[in-house]
C-alpha positions as a Markdown table, in Angstrom:
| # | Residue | x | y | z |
|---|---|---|---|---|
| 1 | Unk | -101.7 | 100.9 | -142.8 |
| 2 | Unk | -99.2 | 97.6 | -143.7 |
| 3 | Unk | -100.2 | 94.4 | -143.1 |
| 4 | Unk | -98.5 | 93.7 | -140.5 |
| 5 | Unk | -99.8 | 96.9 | -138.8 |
| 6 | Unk | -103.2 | 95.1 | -139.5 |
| 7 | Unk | -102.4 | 92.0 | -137.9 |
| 8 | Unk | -101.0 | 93.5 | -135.0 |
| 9 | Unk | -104.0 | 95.8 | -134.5 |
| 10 | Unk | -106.6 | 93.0 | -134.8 |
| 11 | Unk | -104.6 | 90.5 | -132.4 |
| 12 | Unk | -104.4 | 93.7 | -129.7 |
| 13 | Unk | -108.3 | 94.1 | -130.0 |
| 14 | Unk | -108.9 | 90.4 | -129.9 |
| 15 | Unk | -108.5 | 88.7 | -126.3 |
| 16 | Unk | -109.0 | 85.2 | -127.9 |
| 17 | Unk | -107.4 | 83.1 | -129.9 |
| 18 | Unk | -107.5 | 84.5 | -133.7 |
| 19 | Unk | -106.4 | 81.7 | -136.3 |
| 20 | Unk | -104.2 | 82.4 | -139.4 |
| 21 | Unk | -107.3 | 81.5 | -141.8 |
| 22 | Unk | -109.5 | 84.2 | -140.4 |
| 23 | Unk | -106.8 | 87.1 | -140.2 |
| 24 | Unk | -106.2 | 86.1 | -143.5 |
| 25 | Unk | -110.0 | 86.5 | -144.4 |
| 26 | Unk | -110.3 | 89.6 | -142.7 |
| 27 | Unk | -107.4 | 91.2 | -144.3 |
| 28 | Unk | -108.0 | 89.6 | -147.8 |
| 29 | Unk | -104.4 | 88.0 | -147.8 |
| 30 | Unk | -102.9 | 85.0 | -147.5 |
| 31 | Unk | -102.2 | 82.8 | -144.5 |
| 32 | Unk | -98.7 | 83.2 | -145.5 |
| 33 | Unk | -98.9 | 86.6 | -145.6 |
| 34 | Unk | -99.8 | 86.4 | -141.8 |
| 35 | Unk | -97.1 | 84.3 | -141.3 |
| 36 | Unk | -94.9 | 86.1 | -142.7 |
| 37 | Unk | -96.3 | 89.6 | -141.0 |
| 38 | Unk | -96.4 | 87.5 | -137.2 |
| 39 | Unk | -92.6 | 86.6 | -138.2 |
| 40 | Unk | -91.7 | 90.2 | -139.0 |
| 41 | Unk | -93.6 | 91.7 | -135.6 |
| 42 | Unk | -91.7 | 89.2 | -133.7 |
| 43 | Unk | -88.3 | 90.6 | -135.0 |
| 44 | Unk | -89.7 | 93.7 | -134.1 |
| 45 | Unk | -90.1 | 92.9 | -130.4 |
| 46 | Unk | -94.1 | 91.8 | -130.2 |
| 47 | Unk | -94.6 | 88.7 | -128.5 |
| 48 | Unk | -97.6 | 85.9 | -129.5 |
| 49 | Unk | -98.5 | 82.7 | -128.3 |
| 50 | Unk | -98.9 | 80.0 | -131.0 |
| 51 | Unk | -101.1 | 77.9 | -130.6 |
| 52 | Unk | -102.9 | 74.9 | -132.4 |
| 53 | Unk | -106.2 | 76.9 | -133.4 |
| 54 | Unk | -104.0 | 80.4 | -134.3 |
| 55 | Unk | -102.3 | 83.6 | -132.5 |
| 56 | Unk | -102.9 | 85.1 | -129.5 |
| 57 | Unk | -101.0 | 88.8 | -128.8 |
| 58 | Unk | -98.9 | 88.8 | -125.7 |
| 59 | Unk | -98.7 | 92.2 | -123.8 |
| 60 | Unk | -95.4 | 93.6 | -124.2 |
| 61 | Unk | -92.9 | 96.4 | -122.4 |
| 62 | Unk | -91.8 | 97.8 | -126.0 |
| 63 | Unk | -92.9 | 101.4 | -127.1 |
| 64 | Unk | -95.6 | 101.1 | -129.8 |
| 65 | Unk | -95.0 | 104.3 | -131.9 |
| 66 | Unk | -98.7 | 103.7 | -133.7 |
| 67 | Unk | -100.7 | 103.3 | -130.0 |
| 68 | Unk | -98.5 | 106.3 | -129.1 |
| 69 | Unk | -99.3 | 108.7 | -132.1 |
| 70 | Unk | -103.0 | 108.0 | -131.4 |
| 71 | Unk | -103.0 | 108.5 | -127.7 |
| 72 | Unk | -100.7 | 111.7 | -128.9 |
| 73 | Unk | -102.6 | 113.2 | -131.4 |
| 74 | Unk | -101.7 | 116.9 | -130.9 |
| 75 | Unk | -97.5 | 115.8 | -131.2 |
| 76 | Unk | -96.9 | 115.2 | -134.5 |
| 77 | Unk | -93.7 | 113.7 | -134.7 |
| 78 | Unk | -92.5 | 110.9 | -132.3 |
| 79 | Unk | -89.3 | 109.3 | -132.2 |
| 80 | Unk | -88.6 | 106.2 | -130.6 |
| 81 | Unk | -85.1 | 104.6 | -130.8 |
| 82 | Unk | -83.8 | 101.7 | -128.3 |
| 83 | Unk | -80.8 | 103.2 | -127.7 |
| 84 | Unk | -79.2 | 107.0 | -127.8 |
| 85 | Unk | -77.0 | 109.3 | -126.0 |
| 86 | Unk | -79.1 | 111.4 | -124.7 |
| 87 | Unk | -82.8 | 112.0 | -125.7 |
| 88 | Unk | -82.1 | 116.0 | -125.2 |
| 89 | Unk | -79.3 | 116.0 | -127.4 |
| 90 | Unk | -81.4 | 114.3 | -130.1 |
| 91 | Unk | -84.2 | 117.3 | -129.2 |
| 92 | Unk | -81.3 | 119.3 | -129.6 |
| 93 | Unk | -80.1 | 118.4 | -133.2 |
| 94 | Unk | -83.2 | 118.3 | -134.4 |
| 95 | Unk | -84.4 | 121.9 | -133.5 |
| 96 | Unk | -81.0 | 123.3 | -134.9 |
| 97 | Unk | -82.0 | 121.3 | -138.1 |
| 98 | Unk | -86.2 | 122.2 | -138.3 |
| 99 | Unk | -86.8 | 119.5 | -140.4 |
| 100 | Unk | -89.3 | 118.1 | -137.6 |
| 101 | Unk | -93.0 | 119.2 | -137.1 |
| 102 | Unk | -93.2 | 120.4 | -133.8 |
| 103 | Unk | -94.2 | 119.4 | -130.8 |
| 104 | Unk | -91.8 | 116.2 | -131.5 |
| 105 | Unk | -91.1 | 113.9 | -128.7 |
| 106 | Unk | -87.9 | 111.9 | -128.6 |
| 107 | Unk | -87.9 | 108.4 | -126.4 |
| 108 | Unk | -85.9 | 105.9 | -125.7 |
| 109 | Unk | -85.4 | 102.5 | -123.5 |
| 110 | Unk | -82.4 | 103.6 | -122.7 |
| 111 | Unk | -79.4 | 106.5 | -122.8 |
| 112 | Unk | -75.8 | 105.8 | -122.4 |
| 113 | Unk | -74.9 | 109.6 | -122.0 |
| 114 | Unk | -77.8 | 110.9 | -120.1 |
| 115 | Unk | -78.1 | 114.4 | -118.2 |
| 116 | Unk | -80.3 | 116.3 | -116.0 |
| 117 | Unk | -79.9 | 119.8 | -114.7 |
| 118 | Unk | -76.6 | 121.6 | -114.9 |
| 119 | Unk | -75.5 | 118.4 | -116.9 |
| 120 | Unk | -75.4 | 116.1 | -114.3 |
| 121 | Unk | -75.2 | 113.0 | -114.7 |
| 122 | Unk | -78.1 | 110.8 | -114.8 |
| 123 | Unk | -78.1 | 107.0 | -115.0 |
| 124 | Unk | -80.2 | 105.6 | -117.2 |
| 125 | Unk | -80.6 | 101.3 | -117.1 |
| 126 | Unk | -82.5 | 99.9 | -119.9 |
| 127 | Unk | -86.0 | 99.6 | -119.6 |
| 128 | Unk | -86.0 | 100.9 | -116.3 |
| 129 | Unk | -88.0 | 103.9 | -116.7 |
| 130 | Unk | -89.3 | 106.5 | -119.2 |
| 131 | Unk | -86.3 | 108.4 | -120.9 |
| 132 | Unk | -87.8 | 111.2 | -123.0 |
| 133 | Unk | -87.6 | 114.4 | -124.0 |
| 134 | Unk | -90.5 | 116.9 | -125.8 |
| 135 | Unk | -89.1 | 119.8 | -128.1 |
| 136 | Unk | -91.8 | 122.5 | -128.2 |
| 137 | Unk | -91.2 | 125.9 | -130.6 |
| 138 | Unk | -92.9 | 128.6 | -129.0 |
| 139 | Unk | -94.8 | 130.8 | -131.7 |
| 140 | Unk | -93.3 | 134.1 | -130.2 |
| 141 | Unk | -90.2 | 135.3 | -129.5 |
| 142 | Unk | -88.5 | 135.6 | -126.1 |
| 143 | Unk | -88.5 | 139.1 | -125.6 |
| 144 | Unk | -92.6 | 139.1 | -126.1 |
């Protein structure tokens, strides 16, 4: 686990205010270290308050692949981009390719080519909804 992955996982437990000194106690790092890690999860999209006595997380609406994977356990390989065509066709490419451990689940805040049945058409706003798909292997073959 990366430090910032450390941080971020202790300010999600923590509904109080956790200051710089003791993450960087807990951790065995630096307070810049924390700094720098609360800098670098904020580029990434997780919000904090910053407050005189230390850091407080924010909830947030982005997909956290970590809290996913260990709500997930039995899918092995998730994919989260922001943006992507269609979250089928990147199901698609990747079962032509089988270089992904299977189940693998493909989501996205939005698609800008997305498609239901019969390739319809299917509008897809950012953040607006959950735009995913799951790409299962069957161990057998069809005509079993």
């Amino acid at each position: 686990m990366t430090t910032k992955e450390k941080i971020l996982t202790l300010l999600q437990k923590e509904d109080t205010v956790l200051s710089g000194e003791k993450l960087a106690q807990a951790l065995s790092i630096s307070r810049t270290a924390v700094w720098k890690a609360i800098k670098e999860l904020e580029k990434e999209g997780y919000h904090f308050e910053h407050l005189a006595n230390g850091y407080r997380f924010v909830s947030d609406d982005r997909y956290d692949q970590a809290a996913l994977a260990a709500a997930l356990p039995m899918i092995p390989t998730i994919q989260i981009k922001e943006a992507v065509e269609s979250t089928m066709k990147e199901a698609k490419i990747a079962a032509l390719d089988s270089v992904l451990a299977t189940p693998a689940l493909f989501l996205t805040e939005t698609q800008t080519g997305g498609h239901g049945r019969f390739e319809r058409p299917f509008f897809s706003p950012k953040k607006q909804g959950i735009y995913m798909s799951l790409l299962l292997k069957p161990n057998q073959a069809f005509q079993e």
